[in-house]
TIPA-813896 format. One record per atom (N, C-alpha, C): residue number from 1; residue in one letter; x negated, y negated, z. Coordinates in Angstrom, 1 decimal. Example, Ala and Ser with C-alpha at 12.3 -4.5 7.8 and 13.67 -1.06 7.14 Angstrom:
<kekols>
1 A -13.2 5.7 7.8
1 A -12.3 4.5 7.8
1 A -13.2 3.3 7.8
2 S -12.8 2.2 7.1
2 S -13.7 1.1 7.1
2 S -12.9 0.0 7.9
</kekols>
This chain:
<kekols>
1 X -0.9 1.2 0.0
1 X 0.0 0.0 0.0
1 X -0.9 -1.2 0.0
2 X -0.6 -2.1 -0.9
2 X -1.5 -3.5 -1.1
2 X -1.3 -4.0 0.4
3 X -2.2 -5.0 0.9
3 X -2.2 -5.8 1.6
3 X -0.8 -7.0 1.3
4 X -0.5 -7.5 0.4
4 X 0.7 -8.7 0.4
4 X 2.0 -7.8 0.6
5 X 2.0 -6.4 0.2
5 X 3.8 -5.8 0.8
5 X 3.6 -5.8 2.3
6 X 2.0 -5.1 3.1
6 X 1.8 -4.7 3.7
6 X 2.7 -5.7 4.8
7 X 2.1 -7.1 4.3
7 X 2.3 -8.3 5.0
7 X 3.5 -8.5 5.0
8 X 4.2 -8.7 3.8
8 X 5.5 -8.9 3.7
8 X 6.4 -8.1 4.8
9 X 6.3 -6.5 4.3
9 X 7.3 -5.9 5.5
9 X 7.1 -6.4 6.6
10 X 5.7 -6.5 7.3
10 X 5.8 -7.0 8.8
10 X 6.1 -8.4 9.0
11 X 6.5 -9.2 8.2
11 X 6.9 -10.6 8.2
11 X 8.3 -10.1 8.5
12 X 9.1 -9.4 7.7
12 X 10.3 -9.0 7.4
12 X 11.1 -8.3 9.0
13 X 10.0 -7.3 9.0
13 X 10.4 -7.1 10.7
13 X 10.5 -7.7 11.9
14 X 9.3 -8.6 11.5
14 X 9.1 -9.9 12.9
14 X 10.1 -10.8 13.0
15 X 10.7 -10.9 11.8
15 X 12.3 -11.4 11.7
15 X 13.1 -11.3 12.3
16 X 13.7 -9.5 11.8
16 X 14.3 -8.7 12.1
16 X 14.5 -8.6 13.7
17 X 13.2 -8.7 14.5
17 X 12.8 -8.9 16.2
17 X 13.5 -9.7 16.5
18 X 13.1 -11.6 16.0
18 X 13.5 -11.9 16.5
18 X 14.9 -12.5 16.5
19 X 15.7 -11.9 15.5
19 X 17.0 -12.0 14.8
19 X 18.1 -10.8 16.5
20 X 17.2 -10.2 16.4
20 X 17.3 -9.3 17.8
20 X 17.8 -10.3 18.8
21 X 16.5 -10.8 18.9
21 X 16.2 -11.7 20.6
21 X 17.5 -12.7 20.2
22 X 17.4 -13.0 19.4
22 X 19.0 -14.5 19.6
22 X 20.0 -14.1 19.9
23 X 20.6 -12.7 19.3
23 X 21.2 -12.0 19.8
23 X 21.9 -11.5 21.2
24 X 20.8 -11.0 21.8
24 X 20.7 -10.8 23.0
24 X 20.8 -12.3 24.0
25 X 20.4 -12.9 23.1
25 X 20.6 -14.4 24.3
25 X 21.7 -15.1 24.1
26 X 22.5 -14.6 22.5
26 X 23.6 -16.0 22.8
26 X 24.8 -15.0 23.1
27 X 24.7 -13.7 23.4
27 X 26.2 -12.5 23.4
27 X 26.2 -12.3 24.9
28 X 27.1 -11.8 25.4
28 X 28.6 -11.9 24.5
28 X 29.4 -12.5 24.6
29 X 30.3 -12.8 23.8
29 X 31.1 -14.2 23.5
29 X 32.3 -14.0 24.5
30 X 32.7 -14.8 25.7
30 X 33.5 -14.8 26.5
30 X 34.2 -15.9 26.4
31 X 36.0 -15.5 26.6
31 X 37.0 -16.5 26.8
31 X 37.4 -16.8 28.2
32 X 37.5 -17.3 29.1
32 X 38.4 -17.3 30.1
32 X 39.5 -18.1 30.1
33 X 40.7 -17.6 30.5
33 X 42.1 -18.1 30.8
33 X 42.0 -17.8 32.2
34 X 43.5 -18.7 32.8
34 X 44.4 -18.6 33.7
34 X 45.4 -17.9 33.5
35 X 46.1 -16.6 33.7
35 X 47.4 -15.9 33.5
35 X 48.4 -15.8 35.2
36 X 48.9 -16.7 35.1
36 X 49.8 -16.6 36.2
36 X 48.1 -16.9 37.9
37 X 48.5 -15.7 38.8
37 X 47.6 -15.8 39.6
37 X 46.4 -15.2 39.1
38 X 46.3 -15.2 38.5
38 X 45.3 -14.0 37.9
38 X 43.8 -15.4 36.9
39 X 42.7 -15.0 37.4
39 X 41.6 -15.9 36.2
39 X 41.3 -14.7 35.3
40 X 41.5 -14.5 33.5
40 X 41.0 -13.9 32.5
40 X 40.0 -13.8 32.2
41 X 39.3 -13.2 31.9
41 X 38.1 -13.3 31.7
41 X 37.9 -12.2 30.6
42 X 37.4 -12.3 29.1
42 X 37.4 -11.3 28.3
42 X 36.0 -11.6 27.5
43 X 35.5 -10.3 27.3
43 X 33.9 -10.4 26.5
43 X 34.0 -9.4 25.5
44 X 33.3 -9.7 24.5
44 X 33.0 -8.7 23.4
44 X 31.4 -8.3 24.0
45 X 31.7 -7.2 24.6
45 X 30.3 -6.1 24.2
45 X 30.4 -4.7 23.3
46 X 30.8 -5.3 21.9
46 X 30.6 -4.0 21.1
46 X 29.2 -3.1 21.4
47 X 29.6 -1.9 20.7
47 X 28.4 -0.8 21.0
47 X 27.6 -0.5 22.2
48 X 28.2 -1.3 23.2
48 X 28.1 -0.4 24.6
48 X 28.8 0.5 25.2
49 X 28.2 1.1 26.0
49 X 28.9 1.9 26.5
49 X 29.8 1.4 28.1
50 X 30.3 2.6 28.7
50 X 31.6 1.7 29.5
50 X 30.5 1.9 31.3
51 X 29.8 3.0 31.1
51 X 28.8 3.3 32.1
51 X 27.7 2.7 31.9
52 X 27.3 1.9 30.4
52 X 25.8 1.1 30.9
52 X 26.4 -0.4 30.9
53 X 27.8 -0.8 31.0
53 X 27.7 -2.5 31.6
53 X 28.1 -2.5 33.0
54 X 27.8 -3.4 33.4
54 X 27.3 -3.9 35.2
54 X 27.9 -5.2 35.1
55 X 29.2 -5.1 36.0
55 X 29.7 -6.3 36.1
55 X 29.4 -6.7 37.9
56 X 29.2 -8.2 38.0
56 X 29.1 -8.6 39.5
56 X 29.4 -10.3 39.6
57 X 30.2 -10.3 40.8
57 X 30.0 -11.9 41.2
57 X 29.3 -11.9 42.5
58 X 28.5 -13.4 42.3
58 X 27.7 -13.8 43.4
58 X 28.4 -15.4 43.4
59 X 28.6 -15.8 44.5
59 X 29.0 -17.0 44.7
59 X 30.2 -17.4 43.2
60 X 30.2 -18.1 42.7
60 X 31.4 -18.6 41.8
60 X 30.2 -18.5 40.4
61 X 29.5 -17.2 40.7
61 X 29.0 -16.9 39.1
61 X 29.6 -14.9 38.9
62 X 29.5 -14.8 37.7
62 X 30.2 -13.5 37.0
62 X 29.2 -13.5 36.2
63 X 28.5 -12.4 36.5
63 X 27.1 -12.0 35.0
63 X 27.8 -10.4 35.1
64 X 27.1 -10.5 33.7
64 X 27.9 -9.2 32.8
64 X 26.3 -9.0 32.1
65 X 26.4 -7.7 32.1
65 X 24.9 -6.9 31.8
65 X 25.4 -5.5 31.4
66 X 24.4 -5.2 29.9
66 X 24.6 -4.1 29.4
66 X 23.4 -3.4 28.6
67 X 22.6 -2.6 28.8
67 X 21.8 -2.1 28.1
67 X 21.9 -0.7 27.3
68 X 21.3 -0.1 26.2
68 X 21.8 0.7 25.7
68 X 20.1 0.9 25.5
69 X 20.1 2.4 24.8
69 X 18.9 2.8 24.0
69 X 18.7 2.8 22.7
70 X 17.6 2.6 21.9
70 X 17.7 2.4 20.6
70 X 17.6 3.4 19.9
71 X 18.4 3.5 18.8
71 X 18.5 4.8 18.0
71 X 17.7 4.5 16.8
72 X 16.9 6.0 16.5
72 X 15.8 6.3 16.1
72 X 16.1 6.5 14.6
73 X 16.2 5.6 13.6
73 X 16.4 6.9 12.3
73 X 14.9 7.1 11.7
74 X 15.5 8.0 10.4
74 X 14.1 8.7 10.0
74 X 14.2 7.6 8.5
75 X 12.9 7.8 7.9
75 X 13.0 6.7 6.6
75 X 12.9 5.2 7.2
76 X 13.3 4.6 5.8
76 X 12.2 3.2 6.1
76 X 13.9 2.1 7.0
77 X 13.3 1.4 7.7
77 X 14.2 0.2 8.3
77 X 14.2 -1.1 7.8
78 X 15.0 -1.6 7.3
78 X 15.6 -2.6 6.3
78 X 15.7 -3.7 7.7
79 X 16.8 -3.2 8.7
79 X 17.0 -5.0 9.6
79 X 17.6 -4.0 11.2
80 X 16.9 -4.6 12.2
80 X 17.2 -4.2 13.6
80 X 17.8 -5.3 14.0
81 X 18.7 -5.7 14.1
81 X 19.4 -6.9 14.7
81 X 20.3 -6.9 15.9
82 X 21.0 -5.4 16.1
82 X 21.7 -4.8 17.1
82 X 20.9 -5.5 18.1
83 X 21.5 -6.4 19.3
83 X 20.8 -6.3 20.8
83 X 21.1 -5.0 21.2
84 X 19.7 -4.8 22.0
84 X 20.0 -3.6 23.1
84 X 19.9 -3.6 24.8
85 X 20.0 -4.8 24.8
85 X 20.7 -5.5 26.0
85 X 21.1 -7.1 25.8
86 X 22.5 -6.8 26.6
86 X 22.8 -8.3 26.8
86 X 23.0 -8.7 28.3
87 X 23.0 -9.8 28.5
87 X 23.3 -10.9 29.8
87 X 23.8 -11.8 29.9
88 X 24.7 -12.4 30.6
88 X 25.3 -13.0 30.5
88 X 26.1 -13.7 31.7
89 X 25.7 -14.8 32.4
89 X 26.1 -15.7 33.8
89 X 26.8 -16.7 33.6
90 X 28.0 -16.6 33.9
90 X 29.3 -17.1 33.9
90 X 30.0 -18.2 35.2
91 X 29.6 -19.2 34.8
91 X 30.1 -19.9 36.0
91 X 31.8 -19.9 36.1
92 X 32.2 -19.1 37.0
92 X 33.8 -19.4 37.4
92 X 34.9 -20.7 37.7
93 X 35.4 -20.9 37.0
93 X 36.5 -22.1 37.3
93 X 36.9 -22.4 38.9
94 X 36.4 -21.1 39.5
94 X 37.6 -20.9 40.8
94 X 36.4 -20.9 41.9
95 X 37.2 -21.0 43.1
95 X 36.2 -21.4 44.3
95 X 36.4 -19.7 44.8
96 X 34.8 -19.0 44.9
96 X 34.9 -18.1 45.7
96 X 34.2 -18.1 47.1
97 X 35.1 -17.7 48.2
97 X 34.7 -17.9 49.3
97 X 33.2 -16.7 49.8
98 X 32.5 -16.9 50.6
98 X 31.2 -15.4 50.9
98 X 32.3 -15.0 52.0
99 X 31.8 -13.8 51.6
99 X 32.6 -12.5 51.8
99 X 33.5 -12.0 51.5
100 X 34.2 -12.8 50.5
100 X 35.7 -11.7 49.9
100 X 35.3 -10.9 49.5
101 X 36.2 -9.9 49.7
101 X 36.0 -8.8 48.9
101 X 37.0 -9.1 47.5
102 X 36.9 -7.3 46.5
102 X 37.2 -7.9 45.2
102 X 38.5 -7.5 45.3
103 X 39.3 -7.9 44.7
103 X 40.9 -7.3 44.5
103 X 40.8 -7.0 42.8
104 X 40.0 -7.8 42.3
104 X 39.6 -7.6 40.7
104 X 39.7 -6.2 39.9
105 X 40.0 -6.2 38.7
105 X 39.8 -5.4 37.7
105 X 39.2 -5.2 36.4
106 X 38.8 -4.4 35.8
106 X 38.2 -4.9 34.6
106 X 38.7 -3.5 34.1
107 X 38.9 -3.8 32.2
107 X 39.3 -2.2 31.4
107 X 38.4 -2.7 30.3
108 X 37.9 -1.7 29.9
108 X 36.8 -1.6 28.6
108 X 38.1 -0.7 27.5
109 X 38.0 -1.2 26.5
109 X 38.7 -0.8 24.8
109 X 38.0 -1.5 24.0
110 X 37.9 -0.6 23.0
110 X 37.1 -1.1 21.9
110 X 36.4 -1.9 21.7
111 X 35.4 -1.6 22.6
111 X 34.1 -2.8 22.5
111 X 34.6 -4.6 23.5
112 X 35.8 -4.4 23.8
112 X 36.1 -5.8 24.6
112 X 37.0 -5.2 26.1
113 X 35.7 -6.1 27.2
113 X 35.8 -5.6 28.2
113 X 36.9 -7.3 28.9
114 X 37.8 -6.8 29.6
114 X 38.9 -7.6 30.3
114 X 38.7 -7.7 31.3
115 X 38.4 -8.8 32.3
115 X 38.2 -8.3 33.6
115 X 39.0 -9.7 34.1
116 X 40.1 -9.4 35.1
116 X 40.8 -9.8 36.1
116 X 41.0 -10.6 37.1
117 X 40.8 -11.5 37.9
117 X 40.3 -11.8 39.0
117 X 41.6 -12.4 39.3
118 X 42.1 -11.9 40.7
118 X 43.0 -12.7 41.1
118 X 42.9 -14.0 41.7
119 X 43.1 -15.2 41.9
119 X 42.5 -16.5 42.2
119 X 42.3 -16.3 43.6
120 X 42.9 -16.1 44.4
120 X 42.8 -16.1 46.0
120 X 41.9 -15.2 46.2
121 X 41.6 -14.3 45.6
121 X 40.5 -13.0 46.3
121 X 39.9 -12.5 45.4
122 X 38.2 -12.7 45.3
122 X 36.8 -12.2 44.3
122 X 36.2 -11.5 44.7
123 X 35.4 -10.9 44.4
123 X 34.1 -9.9 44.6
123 X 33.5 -9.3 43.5
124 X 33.0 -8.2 44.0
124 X 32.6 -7.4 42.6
124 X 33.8 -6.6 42.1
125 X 33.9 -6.4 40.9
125 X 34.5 -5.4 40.6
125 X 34.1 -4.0 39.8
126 X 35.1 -2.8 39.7
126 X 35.3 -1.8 39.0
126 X 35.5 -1.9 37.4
127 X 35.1 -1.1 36.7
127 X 35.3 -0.7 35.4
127 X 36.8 0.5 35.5
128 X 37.5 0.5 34.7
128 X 38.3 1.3 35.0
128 X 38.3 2.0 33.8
</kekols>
């Protein structure tokens, strides 16, 4: 292989990296509403799984964390762009008191995880 492809693909990859890394920094895209007593809270983490994201609140923040492993193919690679982890610290609209416990919920479907908070009472929550 010439030195100028040689170059090229690794230019092409180092792309591909850091097309990665922006990824992983600007995902996943969260809405929150108010529904009745309830604060909404909904995120797209496609292609994780429902056992590798980690939901928690600490004071009146909600980070959402999900890591996966990378899958291996055989033959050549065109573009890695998939994050294979994301993060994500969420400042809450709502005043949480230290030491509530959670009354919260969260349900993972199709790559968008819902999670619940009832306004009066936070903590960590369950994946269901």
């Amino acid at each position: 292989m010439g030195l100028g492809i040689y170059m090229t693909k690794e230019f092409i990859k180092e792309i591909g990296n850091k097309s990665r890394e922006f990824f992983e920094f600007v995902s996943p895209p969260v809405d929150i509403v108010e529904d009745g007593n309830e604060l909404v809270v909904i995120a797209d983490v496609p292609g994780f799984e429902k056992k590798d994201i980690t939901l928690r609140i600490n004071d009146n923040t909600l980070s959402i964390s999900a890591t996966r492993e990378p899958v291996e193919h055989t033959g050549s690679s065109y573009y890695k762009q998939r994050p294979l982890r994301v993060e994500k610290k969420i400042h809450l609209p709502i005043k949480i008191k230290e030491g509530e416990e959670s009354l919260g919920k969260a349900t993972y479907e199709n790559g968008v995880i819902e999670i619940r908070i009832p306004i009066s009472d936070v903590g960590s929550i369950t994946i269901q």
